[in-house]
PDB file of N, CA, C and O in Angstrom:
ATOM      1  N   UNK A   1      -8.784 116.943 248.453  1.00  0.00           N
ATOM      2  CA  UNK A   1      -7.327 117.013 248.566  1.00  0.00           C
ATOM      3  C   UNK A   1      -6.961 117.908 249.741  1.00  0.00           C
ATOM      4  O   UNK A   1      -7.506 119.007 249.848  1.00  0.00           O
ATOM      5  N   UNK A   2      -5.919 117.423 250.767  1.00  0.00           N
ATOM      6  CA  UNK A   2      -5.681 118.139 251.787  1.00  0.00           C
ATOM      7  C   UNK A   2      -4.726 119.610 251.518  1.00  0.00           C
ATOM      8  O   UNK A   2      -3.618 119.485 250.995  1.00  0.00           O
ATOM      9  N   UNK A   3      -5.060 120.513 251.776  1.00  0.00           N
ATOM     10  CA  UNK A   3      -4.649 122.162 251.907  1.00  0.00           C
ATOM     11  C   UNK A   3      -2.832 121.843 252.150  1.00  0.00           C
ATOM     12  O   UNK A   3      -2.508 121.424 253.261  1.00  0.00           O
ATOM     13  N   UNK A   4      -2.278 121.951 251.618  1.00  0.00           N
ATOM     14  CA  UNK A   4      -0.918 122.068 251.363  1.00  0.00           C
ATOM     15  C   UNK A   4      -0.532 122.990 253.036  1.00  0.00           C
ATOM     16  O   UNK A   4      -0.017 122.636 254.097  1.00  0.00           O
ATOM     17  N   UNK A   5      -1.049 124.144 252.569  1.00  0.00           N
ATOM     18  CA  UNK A   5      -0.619 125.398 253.512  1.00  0.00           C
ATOM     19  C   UNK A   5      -0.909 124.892 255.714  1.00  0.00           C
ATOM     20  O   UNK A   5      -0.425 125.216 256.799  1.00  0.00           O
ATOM     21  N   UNK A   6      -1.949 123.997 255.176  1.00  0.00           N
ATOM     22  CA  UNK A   6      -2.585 123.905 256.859  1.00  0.00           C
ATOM     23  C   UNK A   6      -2.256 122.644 257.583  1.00  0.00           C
ATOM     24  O   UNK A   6      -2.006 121.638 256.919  1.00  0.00           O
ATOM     25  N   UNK A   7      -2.239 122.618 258.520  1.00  0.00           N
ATOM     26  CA  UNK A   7      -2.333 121.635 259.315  1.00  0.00           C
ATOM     27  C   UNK A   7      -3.660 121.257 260.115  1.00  0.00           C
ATOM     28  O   UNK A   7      -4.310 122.296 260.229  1.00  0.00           O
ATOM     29  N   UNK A   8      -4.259 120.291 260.656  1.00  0.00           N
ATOM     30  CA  UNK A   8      -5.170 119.855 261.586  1.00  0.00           C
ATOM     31  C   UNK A   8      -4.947 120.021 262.806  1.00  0.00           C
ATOM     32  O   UNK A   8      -4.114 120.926 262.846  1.00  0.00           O
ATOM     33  N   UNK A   9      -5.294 119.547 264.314  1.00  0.00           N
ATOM     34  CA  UNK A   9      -5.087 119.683 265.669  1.00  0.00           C
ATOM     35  C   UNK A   9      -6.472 119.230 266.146  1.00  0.00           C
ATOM     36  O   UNK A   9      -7.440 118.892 265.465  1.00  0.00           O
ATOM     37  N   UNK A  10      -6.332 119.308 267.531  1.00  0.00           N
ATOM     38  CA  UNK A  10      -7.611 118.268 268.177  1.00  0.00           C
ATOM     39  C   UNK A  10      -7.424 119.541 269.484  1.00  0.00           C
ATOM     40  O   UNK A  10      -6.668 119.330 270.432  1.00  0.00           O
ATOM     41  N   UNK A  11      -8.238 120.870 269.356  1.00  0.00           N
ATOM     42  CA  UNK A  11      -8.418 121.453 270.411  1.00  0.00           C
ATOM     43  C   UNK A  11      -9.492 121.166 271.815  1.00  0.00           C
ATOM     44  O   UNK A  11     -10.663 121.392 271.513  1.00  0.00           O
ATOM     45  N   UNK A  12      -9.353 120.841 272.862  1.00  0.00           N
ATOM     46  CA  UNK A  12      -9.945 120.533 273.875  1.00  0.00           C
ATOM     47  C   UNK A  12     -10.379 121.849 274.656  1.00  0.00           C
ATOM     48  O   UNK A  12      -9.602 122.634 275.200  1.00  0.00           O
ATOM     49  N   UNK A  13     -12.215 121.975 274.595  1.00  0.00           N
ATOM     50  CA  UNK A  13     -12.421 123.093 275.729  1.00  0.00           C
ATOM     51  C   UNK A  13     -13.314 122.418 276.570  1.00  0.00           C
ATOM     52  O   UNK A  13     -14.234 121.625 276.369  1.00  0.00           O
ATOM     53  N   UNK A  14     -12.689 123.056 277.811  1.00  0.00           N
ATOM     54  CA  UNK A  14     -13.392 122.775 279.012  1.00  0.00           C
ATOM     55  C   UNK A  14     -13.437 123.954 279.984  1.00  0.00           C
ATOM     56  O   UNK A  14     -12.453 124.679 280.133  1.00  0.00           O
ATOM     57  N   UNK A  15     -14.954 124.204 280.858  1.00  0.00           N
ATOM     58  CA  UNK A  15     -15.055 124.947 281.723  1.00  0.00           C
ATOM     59  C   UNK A  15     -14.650 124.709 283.143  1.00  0.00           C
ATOM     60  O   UNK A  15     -15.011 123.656 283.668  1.00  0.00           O
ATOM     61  N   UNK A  16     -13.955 125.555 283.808  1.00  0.00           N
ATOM     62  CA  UNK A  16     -13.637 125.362 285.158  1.00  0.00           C
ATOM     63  C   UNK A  16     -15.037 125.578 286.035  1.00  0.00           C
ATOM     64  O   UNK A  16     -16.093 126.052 285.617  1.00  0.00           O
ATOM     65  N   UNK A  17     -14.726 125.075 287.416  1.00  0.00           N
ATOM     66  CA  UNK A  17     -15.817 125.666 288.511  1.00  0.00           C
ATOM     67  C   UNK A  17     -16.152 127.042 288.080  1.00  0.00           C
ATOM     68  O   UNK A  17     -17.339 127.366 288.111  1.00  0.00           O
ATOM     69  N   UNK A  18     -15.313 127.846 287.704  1.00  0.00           N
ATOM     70  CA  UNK A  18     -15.536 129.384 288.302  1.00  0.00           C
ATOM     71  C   UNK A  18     -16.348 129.784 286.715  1.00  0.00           C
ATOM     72  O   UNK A  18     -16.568 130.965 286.447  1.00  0.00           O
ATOM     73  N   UNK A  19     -16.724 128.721 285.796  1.00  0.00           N
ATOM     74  CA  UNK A  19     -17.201 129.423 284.400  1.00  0.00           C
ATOM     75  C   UNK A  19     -16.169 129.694 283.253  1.00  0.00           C
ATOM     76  O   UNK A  19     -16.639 129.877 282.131  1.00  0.00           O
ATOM     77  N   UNK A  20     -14.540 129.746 283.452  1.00  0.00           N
ATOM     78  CA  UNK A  20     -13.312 130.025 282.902  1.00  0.00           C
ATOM     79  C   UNK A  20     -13.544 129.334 281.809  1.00  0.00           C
ATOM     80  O   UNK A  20     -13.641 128.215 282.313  1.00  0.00           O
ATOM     81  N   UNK A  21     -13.705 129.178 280.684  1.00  0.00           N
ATOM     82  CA  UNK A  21     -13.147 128.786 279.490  1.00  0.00           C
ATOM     83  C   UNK A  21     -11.588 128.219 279.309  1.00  0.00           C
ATOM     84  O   UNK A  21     -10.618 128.946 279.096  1.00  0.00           O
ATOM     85  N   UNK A  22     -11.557 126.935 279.424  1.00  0.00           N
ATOM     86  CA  UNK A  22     -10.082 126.636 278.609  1.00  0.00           C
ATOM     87  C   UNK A  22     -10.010 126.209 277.525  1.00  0.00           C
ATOM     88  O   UNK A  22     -10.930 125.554 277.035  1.00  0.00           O
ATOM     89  N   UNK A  23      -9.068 126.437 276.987  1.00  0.00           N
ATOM     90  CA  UNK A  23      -8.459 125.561 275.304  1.00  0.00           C
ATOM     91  C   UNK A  23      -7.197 125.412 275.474  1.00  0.00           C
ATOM     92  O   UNK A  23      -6.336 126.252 275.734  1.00  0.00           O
ATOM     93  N   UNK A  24      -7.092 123.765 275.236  1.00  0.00           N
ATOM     94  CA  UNK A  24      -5.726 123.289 275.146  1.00  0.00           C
ATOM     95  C   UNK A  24      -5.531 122.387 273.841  1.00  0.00           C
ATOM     96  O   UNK A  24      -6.148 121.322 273.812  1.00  0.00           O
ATOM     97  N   UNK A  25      -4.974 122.624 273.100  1.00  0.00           N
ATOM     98  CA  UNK A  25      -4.174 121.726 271.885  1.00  0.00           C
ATOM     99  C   UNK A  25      -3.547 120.470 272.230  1.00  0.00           C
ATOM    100  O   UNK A  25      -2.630 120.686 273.022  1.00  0.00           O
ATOM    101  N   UNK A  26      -3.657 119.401 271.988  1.00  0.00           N
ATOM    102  CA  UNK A  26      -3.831 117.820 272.572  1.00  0.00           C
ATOM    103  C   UNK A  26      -2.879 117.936 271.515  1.00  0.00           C
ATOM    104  O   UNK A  26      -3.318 117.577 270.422  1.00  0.00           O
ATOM    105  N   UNK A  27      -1.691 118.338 271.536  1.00  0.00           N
ATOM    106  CA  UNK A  27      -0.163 118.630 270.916  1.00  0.00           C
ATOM    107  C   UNK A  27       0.318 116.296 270.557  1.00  0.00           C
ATOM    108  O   UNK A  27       0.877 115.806 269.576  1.00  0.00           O
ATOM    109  N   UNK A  28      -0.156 115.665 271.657  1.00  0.00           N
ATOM    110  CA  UNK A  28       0.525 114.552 271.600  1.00  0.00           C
ATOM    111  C   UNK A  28      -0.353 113.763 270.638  1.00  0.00           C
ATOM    112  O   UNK A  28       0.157 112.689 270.320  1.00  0.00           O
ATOM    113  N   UNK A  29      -2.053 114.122 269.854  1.00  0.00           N
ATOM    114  CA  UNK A  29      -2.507 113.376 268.860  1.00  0.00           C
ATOM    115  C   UNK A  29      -2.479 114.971 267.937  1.00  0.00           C
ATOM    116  O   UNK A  29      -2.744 116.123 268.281  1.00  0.00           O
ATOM    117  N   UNK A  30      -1.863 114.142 266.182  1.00  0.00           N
ATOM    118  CA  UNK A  30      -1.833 115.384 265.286  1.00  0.00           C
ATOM    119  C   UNK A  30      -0.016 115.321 265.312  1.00  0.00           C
ATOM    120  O   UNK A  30       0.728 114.612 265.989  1.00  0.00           O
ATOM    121  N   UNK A  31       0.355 116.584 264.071  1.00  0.00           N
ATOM    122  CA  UNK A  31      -0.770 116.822 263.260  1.00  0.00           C
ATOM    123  C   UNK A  31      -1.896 116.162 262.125  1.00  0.00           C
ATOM    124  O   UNK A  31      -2.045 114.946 262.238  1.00  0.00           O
ATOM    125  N   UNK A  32      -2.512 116.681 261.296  1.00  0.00           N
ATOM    126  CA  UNK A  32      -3.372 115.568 260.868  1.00  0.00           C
ATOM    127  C   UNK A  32      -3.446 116.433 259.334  1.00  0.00           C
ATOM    128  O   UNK A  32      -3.548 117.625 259.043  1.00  0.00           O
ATOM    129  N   UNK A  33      -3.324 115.000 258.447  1.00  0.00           N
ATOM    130  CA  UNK A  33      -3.391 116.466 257.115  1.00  0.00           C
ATOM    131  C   UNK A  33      -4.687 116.454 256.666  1.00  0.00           C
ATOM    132  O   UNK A  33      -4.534 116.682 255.467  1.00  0.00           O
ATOM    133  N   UNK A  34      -6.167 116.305 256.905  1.00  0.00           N
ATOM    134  CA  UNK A  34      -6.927 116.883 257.069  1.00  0.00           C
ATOM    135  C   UNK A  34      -8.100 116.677 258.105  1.00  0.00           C
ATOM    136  O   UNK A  34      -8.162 115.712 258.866  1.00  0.00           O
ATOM    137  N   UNK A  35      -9.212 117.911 258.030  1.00  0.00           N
ATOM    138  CA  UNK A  35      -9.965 118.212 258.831  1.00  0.00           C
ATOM    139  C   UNK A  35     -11.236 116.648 259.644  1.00  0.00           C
ATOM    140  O   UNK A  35     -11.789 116.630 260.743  1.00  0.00           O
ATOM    141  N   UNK A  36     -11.274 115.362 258.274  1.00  0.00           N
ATOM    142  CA  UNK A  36     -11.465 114.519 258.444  1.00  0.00           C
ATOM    143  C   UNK A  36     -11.124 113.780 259.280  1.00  0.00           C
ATOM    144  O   UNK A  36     -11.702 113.453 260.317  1.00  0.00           O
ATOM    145  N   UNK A  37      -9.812 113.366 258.723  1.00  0.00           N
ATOM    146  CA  UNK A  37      -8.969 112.454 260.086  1.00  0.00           C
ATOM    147  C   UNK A  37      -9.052 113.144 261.172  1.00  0.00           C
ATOM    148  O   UNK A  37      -9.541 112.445 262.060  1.00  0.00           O
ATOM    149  N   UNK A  38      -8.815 114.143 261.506  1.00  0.00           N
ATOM    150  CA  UNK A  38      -8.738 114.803 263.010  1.00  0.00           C
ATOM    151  C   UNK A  38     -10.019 114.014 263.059  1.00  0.00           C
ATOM    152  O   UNK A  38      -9.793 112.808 262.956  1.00  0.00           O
ATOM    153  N   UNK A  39     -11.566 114.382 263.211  1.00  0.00           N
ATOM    154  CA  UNK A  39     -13.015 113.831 263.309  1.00  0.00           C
ATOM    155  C   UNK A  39     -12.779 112.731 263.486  1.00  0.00           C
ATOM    156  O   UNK A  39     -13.367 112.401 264.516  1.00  0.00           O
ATOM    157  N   UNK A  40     -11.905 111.407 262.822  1.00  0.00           N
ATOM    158  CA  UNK A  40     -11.783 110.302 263.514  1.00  0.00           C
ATOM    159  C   UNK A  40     -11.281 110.194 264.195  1.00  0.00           C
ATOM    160  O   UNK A  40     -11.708 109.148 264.684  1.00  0.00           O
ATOM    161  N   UNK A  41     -10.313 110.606 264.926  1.00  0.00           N
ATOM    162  CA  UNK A  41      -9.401 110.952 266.205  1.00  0.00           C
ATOM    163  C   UNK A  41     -10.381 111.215 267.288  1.00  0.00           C
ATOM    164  O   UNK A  41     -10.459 110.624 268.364  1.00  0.00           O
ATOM    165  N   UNK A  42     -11.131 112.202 266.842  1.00  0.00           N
ATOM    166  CA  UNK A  42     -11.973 112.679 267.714  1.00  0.00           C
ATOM    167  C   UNK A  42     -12.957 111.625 268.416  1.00  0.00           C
ATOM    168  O   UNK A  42     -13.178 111.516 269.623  1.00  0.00           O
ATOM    169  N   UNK A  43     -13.641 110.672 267.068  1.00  0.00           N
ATOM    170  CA  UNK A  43     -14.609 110.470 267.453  1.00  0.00           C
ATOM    171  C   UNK A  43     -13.979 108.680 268.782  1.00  0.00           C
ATOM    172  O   UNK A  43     -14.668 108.106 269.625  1.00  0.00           O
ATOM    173  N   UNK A  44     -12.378 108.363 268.322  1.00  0.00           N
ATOM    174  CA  UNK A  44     -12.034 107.336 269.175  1.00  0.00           C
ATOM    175  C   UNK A  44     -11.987 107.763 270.560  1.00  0.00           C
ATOM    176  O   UNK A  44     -12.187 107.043 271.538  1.00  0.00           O
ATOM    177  N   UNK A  45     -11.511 109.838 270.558  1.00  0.00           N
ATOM    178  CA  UNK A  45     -11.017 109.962 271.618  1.00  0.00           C
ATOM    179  C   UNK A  45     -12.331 109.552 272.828  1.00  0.00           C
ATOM    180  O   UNK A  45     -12.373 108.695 273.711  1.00  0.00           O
ATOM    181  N   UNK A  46     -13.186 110.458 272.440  1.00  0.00           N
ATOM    182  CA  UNK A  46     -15.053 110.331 272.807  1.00  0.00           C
ATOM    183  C   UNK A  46     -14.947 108.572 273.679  1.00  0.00           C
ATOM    184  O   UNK A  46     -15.207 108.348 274.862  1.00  0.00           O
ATOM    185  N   UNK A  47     -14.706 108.039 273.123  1.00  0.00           N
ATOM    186  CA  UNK A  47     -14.984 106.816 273.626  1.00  0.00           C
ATOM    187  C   UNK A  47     -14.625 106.506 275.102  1.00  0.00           C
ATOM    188  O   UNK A  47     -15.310 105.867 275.900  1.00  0.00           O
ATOM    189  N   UNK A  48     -13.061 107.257 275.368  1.00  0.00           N
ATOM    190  CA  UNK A  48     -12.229 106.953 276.413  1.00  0.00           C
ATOM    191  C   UNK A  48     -12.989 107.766 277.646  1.00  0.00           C
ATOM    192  O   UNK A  48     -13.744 108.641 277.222  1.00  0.00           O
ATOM    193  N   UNK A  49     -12.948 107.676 278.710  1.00  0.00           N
ATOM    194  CA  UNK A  49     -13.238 108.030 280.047  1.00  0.00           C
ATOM    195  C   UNK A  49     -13.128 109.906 280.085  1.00  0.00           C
ATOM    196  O   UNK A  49     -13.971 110.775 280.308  1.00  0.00           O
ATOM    197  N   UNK A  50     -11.109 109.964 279.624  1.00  0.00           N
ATOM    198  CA  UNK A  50     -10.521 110.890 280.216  1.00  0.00           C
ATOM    199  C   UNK A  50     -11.539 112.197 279.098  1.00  0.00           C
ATOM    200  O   UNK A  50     -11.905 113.247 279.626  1.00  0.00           O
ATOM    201  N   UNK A  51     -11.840 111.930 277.716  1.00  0.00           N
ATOM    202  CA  UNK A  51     -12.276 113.211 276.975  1.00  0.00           C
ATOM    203  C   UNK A  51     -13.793 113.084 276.928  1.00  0.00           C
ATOM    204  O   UNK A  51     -14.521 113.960 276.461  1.00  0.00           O
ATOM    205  N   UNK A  52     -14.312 111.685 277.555  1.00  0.00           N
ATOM    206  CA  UNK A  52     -15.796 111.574 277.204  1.00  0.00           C
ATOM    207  C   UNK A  52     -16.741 113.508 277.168  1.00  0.00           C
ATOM    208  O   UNK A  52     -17.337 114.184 276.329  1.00  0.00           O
ATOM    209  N   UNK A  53     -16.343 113.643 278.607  1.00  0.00           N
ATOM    210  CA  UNK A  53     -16.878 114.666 279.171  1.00  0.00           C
ATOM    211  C   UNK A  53     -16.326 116.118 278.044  1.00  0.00           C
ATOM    212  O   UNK A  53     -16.888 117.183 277.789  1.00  0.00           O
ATOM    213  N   UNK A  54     -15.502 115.754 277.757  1.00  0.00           N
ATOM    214  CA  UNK A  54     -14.588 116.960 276.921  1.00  0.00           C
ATOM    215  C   UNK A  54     -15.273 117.502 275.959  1.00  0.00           C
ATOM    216  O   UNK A  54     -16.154 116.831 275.422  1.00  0.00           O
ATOM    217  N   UNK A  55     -14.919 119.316 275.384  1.00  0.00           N
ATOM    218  CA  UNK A  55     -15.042 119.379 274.016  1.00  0.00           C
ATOM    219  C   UNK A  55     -14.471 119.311 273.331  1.00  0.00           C
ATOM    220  O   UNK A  55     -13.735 120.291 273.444  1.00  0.00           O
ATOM    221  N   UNK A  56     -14.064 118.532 272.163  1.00  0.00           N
ATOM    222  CA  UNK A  56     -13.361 118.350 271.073  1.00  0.00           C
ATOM    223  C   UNK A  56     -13.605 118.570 270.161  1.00  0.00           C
ATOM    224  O   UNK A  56     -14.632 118.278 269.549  1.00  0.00           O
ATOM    225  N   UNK A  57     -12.243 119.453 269.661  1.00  0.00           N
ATOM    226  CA  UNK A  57     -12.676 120.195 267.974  1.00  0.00           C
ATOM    227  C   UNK A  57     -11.820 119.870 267.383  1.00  0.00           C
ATOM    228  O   UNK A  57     -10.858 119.354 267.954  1.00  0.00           O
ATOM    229  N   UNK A  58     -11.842 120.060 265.906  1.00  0.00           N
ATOM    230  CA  UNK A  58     -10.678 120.147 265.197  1.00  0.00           C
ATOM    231  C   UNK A  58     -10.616 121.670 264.877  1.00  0.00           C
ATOM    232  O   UNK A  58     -11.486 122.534 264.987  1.00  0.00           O
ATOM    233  N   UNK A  59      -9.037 121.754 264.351  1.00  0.00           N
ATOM    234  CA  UNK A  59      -8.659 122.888 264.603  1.00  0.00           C
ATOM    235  C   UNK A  59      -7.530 122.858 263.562  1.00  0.00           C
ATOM    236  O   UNK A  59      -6.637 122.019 263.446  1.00  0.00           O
ATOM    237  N   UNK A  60      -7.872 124.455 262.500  1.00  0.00           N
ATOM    238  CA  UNK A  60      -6.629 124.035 261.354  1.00  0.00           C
ATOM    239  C   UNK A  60      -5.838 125.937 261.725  1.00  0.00           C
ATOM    240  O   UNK A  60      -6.272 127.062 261.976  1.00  0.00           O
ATOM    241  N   UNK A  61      -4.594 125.305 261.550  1.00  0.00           N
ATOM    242  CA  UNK A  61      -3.172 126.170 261.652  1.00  0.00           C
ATOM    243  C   UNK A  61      -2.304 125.813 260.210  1.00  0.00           C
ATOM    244  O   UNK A  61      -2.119 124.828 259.495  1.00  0.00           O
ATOM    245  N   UNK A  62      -1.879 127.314 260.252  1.00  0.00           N
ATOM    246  CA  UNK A  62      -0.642 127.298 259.169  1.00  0.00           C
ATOM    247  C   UNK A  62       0.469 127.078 259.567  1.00  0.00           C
ATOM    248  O   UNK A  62       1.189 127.632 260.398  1.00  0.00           O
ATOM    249  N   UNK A  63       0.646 125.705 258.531  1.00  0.00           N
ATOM    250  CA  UNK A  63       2.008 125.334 258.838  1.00  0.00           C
ATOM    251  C   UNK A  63       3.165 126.453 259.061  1.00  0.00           C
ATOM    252  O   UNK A  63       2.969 127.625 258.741  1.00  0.00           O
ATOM    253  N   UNK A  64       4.346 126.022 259.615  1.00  0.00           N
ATOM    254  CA  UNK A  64       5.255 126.352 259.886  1.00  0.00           C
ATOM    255  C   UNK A  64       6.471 126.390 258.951  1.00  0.00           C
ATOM    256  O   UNK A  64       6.965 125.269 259.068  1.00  0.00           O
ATOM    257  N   UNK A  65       7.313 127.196 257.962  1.00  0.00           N
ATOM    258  CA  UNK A  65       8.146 126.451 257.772  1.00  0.00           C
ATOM    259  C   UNK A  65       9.500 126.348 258.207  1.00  0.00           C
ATOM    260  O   UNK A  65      10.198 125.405 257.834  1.00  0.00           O
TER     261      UNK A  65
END
């Protein structure tokens, strides 16, 4: 049963030239009410060109109210 309190997200990290660490929240897929579905999100995103290379996580936040 999905966590009432949380939400899912599809965080993206990627390293720059210089070694930099980024994380960006892929805000336009999500939210997701659980940690599962995000993983299938994930695993369609994988497929495409633009995230092949990407890291993709899921990622849980407390809702808002």
């Amino acid at each position: 049963m999905p966590d009432a309190e949380y939400e899912w997200w599809i965080d993206q990290r990627i390293r720059d030239e210089y070694g930099v660490l980024h994380v960006t929240r892929l805000f336009h897929y999500g939210p997701f009410r659980d940690e599962k579905a995000a993983e299938r999100q994930i695993d369609e995103l994988k497929r495409t060109e633009r995230y092949r290379r990407a890291t993709l996580l899921p990622s849980k936040q407390r809702k808002q109210d």
